[in-house]
C-alpha positions as CSV (number, residue, x, y, z in Angstrom):
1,X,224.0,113.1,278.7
2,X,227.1,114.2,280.1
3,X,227.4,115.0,283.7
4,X,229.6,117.6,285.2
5,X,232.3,115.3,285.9
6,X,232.7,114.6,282.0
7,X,232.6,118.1,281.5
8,X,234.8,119.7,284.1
9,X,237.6,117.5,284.3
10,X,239.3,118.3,280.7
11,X,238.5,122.3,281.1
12,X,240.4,121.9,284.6
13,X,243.5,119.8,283.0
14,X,243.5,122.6,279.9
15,X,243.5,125.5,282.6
16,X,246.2,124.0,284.7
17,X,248.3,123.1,281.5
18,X,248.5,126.8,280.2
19,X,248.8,128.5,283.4
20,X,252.3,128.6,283.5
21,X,252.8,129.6,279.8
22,X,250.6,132.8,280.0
23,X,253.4,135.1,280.7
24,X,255.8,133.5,278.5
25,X,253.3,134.1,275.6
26,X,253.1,137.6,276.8
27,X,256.5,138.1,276.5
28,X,257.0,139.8,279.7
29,X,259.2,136.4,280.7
30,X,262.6,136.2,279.1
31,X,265.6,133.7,279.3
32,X,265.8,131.2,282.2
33,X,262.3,131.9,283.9
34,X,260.8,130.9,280.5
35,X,262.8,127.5,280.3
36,X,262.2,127.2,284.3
37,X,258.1,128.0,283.1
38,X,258.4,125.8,279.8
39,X,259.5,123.0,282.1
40,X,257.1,123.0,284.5
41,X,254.5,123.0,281.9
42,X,255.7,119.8,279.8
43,X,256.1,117.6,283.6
44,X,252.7,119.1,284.7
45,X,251.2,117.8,281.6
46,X,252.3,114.4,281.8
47,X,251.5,114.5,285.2
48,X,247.7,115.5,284.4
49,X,247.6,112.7,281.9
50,X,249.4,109.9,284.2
51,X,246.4,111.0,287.0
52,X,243.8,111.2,284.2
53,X,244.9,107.2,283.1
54,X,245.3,106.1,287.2
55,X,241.6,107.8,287.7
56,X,240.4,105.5,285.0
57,X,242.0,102.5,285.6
58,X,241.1,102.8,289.4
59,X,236.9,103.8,288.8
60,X,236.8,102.1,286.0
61,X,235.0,103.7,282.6
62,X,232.1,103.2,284.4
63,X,232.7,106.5,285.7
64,X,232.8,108.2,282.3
65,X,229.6,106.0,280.8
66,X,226.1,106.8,280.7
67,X,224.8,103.3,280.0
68,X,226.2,100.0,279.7
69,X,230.3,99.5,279.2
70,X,231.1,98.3,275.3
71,X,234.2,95.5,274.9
72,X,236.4,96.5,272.4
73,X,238.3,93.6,271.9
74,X,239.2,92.3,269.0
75,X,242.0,89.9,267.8
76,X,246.0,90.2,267.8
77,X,245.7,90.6,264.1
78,X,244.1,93.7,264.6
79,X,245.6,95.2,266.9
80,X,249.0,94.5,265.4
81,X,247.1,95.9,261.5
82,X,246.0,99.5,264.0
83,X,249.5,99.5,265.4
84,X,251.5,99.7,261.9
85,X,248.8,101.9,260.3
86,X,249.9,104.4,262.8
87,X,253.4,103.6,262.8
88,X,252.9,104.5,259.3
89,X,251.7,107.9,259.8
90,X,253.8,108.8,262.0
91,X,257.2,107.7,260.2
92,X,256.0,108.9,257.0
93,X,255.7,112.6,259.0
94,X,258.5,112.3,260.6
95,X,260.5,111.5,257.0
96,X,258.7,114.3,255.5
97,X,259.5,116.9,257.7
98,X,263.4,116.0,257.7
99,X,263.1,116.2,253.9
100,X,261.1,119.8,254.2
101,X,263.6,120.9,256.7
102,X,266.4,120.1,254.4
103,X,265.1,121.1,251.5
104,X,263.5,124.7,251.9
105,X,266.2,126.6,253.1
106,X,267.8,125.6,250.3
107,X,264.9,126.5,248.0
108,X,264.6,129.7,249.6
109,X,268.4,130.3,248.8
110,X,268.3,129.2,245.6
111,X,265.2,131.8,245.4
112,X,266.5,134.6,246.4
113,X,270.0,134.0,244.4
114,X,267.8,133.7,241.0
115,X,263.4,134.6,240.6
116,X,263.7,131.8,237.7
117,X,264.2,128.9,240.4
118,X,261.2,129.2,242.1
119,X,259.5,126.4,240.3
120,X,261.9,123.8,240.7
121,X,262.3,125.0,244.4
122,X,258.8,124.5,245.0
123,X,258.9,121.0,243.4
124,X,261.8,119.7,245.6
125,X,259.5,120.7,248.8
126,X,256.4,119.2,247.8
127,X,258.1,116.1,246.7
128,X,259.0,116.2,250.3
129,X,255.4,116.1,251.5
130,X,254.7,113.6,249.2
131,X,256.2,111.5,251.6
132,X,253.6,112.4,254.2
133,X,250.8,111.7,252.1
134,X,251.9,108.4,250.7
135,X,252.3,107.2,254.6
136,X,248.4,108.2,255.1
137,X,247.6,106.6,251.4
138,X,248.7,103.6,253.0
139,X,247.6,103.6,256.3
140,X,244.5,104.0,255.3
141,X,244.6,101.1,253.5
142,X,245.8,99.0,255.9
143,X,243.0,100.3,258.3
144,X,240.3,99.2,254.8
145,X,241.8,95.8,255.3
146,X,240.9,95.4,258.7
């Protein structure tokens, strides 16, 4: 059962992250205030999380379990086979969205130049998401090898 430490805590960090976006999302903040606003929101964020990581590291997960603490340890095999399957991910998204940004405006130029390119324009971008899902094909693979 969760007590109301468990439960609090991450509704408090989410209200205190999006309090100084509200009025940007309103639109009644324009210009420098935003980026002053925007600012303050990415640095109180990491802030949240650096206090969030010292809380735990000082208490212990103790703190956060009901019953007995679980090791997780495993071997440097496995650690190193979870660290590429998410390098993988992440590359392979990375890769795919240079390749959508590059090629959809040109498929929406080629569109609207001639209503016969469509097809081939929509190829060329899902060839670049291809990329994404051939990055999770294979991470998950590596993670079935583990």
């Amino acid at each position: 059962m969760l007590d109301i430490f468990e439960l609090l805590l991450p509704l408090l960090f989410i209200v205190a992250i999006s309090i100084p976006l509200i009025n940007v999302f309103r639109g009644k903040i324009h210009g420098l205030s935003a980026k002053k606003r925007v600012i303050v929101h990415i640095s109180l964020f990491f802030a949240l999380v650096f206090g969030y990581s010292l809380a735990i590291m000082i208490w212990g997960p103790r703190v956060f379990a009901a019953g007995e603490v679980v090791s997780i340890t495993g071997t440097l095999a496995q650690g190193l086979g979870f660290m590429s399957a998410a390098l993988v991910t992440g590359i392979s998204g990375l890769g795919a969205a240079i390749a959508i940004a590059a090629a959809a405006p040109a498929a929406i130029g080629a569109f609207s130049e001639n209503e016969k390119n469509f097809g081939k324009a929509l190829i060329i971008v899902a060839l670049g998401e291809g990329i994404a899902i051939y990055g999770v094909l294979i991470s998950i693979l590596i993670i079935n090898k583990l």
